[in-house]
C-alpha positions as CSV (number, residue, x, y, z in Angstrom):
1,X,0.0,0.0,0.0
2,X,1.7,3.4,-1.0
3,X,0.2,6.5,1.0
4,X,-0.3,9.6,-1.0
5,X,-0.1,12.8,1.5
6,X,-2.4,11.3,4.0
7,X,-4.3,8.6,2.2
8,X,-3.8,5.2,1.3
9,X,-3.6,4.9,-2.1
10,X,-7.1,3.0,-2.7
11,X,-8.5,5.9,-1.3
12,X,-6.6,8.4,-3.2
13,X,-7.5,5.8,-6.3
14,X,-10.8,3.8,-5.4
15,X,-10.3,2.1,-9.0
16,X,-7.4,0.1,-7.7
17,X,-8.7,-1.0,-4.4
18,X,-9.3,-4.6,-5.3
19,X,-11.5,-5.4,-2.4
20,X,-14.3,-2.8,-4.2
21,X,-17.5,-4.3,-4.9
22,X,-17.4,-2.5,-8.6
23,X,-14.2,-4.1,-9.0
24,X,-15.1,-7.8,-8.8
25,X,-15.4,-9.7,-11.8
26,X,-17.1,-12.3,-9.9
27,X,-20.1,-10.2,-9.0
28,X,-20.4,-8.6,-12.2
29,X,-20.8,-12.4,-13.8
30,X,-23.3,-13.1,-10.8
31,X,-25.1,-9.9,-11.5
32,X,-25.3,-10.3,-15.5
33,X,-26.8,-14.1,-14.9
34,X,-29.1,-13.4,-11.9
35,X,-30.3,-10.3,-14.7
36,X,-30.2,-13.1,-17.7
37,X,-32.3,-15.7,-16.0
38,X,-34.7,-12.8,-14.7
39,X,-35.6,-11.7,-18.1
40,X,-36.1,-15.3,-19.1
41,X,-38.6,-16.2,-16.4
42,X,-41.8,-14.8,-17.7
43,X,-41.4,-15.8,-21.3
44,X,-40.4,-19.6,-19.7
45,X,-43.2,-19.3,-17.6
46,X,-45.6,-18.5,-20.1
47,X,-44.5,-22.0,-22.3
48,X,-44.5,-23.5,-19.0
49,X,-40.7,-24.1,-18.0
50,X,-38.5,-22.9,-15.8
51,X,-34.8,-21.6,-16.2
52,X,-32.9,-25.3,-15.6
53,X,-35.6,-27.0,-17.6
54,X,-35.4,-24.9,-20.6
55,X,-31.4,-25.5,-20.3
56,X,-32.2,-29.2,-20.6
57,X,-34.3,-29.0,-23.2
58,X,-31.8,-26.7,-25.2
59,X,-29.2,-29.9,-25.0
60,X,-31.6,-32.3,-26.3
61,X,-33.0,-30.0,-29.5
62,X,-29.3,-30.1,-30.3
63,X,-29.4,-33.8,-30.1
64,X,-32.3,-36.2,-28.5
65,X,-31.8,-39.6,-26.8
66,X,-28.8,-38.6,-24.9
67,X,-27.4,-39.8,-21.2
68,X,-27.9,-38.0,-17.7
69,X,-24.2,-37.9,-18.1
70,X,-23.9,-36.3,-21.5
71,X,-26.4,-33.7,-20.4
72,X,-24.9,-33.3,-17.1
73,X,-21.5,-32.7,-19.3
74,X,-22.8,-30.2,-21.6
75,X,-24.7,-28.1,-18.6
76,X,-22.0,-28.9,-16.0
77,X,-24.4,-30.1,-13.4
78,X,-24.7,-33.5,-11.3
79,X,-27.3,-35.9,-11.7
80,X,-28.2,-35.1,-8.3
81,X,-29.0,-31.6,-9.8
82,X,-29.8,-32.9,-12.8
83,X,-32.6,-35.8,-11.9
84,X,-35.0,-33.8,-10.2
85,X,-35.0,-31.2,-13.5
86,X,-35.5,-34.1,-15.3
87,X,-38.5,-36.0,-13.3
88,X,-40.7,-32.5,-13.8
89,X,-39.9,-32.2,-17.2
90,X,-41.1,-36.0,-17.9
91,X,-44.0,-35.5,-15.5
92,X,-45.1,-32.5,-18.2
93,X,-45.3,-35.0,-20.4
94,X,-42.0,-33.4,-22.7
95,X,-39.2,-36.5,-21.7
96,X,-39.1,-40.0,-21.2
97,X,-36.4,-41.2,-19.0
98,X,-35.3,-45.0,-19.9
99,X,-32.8,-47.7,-19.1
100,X,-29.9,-47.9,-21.7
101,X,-30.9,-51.7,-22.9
102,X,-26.5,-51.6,-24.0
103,X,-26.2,-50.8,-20.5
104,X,-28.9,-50.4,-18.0
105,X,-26.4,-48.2,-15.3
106,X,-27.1,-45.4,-18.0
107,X,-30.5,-43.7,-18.3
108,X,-31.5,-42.2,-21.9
109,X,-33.4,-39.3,-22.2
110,X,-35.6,-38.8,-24.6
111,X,-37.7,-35.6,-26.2
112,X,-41.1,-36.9,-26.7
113,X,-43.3,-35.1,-29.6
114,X,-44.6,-32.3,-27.4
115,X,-41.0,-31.8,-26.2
116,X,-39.6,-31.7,-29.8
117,X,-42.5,-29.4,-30.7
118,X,-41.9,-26.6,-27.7
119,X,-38.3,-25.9,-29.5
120,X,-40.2,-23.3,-32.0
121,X,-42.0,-22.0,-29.0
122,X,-38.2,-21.3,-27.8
123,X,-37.1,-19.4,-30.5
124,X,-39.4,-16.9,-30.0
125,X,-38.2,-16.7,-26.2
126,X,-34.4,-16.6,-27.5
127,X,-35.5,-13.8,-29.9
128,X,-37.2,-11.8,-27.0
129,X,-34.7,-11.7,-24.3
130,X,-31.6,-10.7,-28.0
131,X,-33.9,-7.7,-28.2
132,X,-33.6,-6.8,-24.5
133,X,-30.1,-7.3,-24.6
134,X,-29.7,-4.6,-27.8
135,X,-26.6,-6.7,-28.9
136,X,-25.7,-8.1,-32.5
137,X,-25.4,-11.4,-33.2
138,X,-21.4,-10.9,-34.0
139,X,-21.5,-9.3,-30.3
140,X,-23.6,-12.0,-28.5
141,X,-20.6,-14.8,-30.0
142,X,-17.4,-12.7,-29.1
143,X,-19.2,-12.3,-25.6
144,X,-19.8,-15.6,-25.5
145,X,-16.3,-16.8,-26.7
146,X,-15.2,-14.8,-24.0
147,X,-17.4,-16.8,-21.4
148,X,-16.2,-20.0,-22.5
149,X,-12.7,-18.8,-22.3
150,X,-12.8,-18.1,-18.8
151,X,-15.1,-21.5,-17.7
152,X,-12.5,-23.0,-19.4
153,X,-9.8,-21.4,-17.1
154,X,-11.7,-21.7,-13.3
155,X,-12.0,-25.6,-15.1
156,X,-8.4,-25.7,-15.0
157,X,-8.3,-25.7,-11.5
158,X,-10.9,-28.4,-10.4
């Protein structure tokens, strides 16, 4: 710490006190997703899903009759997490969970019609919450890109 006349220099310079709550990346992430999932509650709500189950369903659009594992993979959750998402969303009648007959320790999930049919449904929410944001397409994927980068980084360290 360097004192300038009388003041420490984070209080001469409150940019450079680390300890500053407007100076953590980590709440700035926190705050953008607490702000992303909030916009996407009422237009989830209103197709009847929530947050996690809309995440699920994302992974199985992109490809159907996948593991608990595989989507735990892709969403970096448990299947502790995972199962009880997975139990409402079959319950709605938009899943069916079933025992891998190559190996029955594995359980398959599968979109059923009406879950394969809510993915237009989605698009619309997707296209709602891109206009909130006010951000180009070419924005939203250097963004992104710079997301993944730095999951990739805190996934050095586990």
């Amino acid at each position: 710490m360097v004192l300038v006349g009388d003041l420490r220099q984070e209080e001469a310079d409150p940019a450079g006190d680390p300890l500053l709550l407007d100076n953590q990346l980590c709440y700035a992430l926190y705050a953008a997703a607490h702000r992303m999932t909030k916009a996407y509650r009422p237009l989830l709500e209103r197709i009847g899903l929530t947050y996690p189950q809309y995440l699920v369903l994302l992974v199985l659009w992109e490809q159907d009759r996948v593991t608990v594992s595989d989507i735990g993979r892709r969403l970096r959750l448990d299947s502790g997490t995972l199962t009880p998402v997975l139990k409402r969303l079959e319950a709605a009648g938009l899943l069916l969970r079933s025992r891998r007959q190559s190996d029955e320790r594995e359980v398959e999930i599968a979109l059923t019609p009406r879950g394969g049919a809510l993915r237009s449904e989605a698009v619309q929410v997707r296209e709602s919450v891109m206009c909130q944001l006010a951000l180009s397409e070419p924005e939203v994927r250097a963004l992104r890109a710079d997301l993944n980068h730095l999951i990739e980084r805190l996934g050095e360290t586990e």
